[in-house]
C-alpha positions in Angstrom: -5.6 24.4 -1.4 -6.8 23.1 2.2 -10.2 21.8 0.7 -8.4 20.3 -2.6 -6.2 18.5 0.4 -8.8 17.4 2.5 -11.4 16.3 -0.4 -7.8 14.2 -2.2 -7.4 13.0 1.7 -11.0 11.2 1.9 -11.3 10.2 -1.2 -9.2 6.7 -0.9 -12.0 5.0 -0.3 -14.5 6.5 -2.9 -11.5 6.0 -5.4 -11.1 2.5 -4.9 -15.2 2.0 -5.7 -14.8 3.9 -8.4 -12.3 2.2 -10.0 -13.6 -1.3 -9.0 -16.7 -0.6 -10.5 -15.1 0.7 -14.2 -13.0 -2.7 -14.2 -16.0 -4.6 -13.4 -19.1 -2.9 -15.8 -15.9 -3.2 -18.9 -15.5 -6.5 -17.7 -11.3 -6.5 -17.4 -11.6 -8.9 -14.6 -7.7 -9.5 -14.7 -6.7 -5.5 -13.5 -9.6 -6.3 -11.1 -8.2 -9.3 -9.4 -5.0 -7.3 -10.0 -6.4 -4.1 -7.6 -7.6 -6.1 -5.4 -5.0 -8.1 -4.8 -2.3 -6.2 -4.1 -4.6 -3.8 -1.8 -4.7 -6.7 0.1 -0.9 -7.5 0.2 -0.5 -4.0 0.8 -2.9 -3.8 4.0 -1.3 -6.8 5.3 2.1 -5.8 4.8 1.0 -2.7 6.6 -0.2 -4.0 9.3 2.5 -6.6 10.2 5.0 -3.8 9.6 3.1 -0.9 11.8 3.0 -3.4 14.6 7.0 -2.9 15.3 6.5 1.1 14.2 4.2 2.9 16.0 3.8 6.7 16.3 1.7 9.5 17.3 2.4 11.7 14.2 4.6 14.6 13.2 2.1 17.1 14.7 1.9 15.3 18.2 5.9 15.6 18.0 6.8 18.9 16.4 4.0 20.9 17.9 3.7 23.4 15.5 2.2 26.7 16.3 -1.2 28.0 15.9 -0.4 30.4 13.2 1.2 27.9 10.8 -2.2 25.5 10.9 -4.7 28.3 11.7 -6.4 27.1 7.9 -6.3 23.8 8.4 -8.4 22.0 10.3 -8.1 21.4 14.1 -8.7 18.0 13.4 -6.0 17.6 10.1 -2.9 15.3 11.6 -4.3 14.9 14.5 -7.2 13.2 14.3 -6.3 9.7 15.4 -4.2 11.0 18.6 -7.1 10.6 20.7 -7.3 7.1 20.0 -3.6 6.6 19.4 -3.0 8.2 22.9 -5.4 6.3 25.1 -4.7 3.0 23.7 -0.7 3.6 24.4 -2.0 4.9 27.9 -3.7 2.3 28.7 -7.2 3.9 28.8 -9.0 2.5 25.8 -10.2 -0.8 26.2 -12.0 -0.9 23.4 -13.6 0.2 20.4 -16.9 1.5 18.4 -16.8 0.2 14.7 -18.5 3.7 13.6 -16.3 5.8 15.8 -12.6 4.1 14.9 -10.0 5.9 13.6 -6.9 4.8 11.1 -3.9 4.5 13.4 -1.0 3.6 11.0 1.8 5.7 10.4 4.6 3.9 9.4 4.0 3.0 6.3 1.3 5.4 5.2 -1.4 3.7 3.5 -2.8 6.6 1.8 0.0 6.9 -0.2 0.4 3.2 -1.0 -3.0 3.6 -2.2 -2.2 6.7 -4.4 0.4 5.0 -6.1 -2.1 1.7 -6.6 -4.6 3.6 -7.9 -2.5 5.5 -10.5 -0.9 1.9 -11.2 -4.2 0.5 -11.9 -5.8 2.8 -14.0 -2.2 2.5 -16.5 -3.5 3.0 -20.4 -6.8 4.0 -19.7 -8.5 7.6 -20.0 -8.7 7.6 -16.2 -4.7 7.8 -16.2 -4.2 11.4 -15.5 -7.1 12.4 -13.5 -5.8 9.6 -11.0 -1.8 11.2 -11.4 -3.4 14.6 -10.7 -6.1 13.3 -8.2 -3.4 11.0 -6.3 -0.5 13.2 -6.1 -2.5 15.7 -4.3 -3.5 12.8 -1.9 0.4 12.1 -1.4 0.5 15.6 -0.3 -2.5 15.8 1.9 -0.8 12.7 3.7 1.4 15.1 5.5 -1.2 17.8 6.5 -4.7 15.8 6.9 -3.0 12.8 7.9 -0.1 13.8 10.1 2.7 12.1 8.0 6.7 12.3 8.1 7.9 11.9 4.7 9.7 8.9 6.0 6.2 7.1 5.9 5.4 7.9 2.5 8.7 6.9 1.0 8.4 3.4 2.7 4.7 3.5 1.4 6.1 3.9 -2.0 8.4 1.0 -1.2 5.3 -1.4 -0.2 3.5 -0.4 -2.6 5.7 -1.4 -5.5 6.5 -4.5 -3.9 3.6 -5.5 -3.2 2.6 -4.9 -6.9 6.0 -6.9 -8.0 4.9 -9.6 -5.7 1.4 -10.1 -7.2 3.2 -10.0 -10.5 5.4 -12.9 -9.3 2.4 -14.8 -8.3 0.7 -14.1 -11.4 3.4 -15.4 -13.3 4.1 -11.5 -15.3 7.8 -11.8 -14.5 10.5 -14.7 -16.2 12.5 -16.2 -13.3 15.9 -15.1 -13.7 19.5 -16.7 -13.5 20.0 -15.7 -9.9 16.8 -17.6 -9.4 18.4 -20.3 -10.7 21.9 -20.1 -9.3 19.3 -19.6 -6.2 18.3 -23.3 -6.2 21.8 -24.8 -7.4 23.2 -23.5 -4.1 20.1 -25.0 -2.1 20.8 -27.9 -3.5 24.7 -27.9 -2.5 23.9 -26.6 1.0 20.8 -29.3 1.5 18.0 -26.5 1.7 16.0 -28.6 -0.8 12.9 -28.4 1.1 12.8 -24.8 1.8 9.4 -23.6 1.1 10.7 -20.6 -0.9 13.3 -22.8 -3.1 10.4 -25.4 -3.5 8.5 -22.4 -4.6 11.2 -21.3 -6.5 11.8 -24.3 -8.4 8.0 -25.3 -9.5 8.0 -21.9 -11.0 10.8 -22.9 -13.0 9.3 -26.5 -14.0 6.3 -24.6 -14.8 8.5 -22.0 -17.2 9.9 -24.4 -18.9 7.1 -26.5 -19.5 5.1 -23.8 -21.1 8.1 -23.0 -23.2 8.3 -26.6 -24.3 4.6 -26.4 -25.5 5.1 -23.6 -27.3 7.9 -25.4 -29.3 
């Protein structure tokens, strides 16, 4: 179980090749502007979010004994404390590109990427390999990777928002009567030029001019 953990643990990056590469050799350039878009919403949400949440890990905080992690690693959780630890001390002052270490916690990444990966891979053979593959990487989260469950709900969270935000932007989703009532009450309350009303309302225009086309 600790080496199915670990392996699940590294293998976010190797995934995401992986799975860019099938996309790109079958040619489905849309689920590959798809991936990597919303990796990239995610990893920005991410960021801006673990600026305001830092933390050293459950296994900096809760200690556990020696006996309950003899298998594991002495590395798994705590790998990043080094780092984590001299940077909030005030004794890192900088650092070497090969030698850096992922120091997110809040929302965990590696989850966000488990649930993008089994996203992406939807209605193809791949599917269940990537459930089984990525649910195991949910769980390593907390070992390898020193996780509260708190951070991997809230990566779930990002993760499908970010994925309904690309949608919105790639124009999956019909704008719905609250959108609309959205923009009647901008319009009574002068918030015309909002950016998000403005953004709001061209989607609209666009929606119905489509629909007029079609007629």
């Amino acid at each position: 179980v600790n080496y199915v953990l670990d392996y699940s643990y590294q293998s976010i990056t190797l995934q995401f090749v992986f799975i860019f590469y099938i996309f790109y050799v079958s040619q489905n350039y849309e689920r590959l502007r798809e991936i990597v878009m919303v990796f990239f919403i995610m990893g920005m949400v991410t960021t801006f979010i673990s600026m305001f949440t830092p933390a050293a890990g459950a296994f900096h905080y809760y200690k556990p004994d020696a006996a309950i992690t003899d298998n594991l690693s002495p590395y798994a959780g705590r790998y990043f404390q080094a780092h984590f630890l001299a940077l909030y001390n005030g004794q890192m002052h900088g650092m070497v590109f090969g030698n850096s270490t992922g120091l997110i916690a809040f929302p965990s990444f590696h989850t966000q990427a488990a649930v993008l990966y089994i996203w992406a891979t939807r209605r193809t053979i791949f599917f269940w390999p990537a459930v089984l593959l990525n649910l195991s990487m949910i769980v390593s989260t907390i070992t390898f990777g020193g996780h509260y469950v708190a951070d991997l709900l809230a990566g779930v969270v990002v993760a499908a928002a970010s994925a309904y935000a690309y949608g919105l932007w790639a124009g999956r989703y019909r704008l719905s009567l609250r959108h609309l009532r959205i923009t009647e009450v901008a319009d009574q309350t002068g918030l015309k030029q909002a950016p998000v009303i403005a953004w709001i309302k061209a989607q609209i225009a666009r929606r119905r001019k489509v629909a007029s086309a079609q007629v």
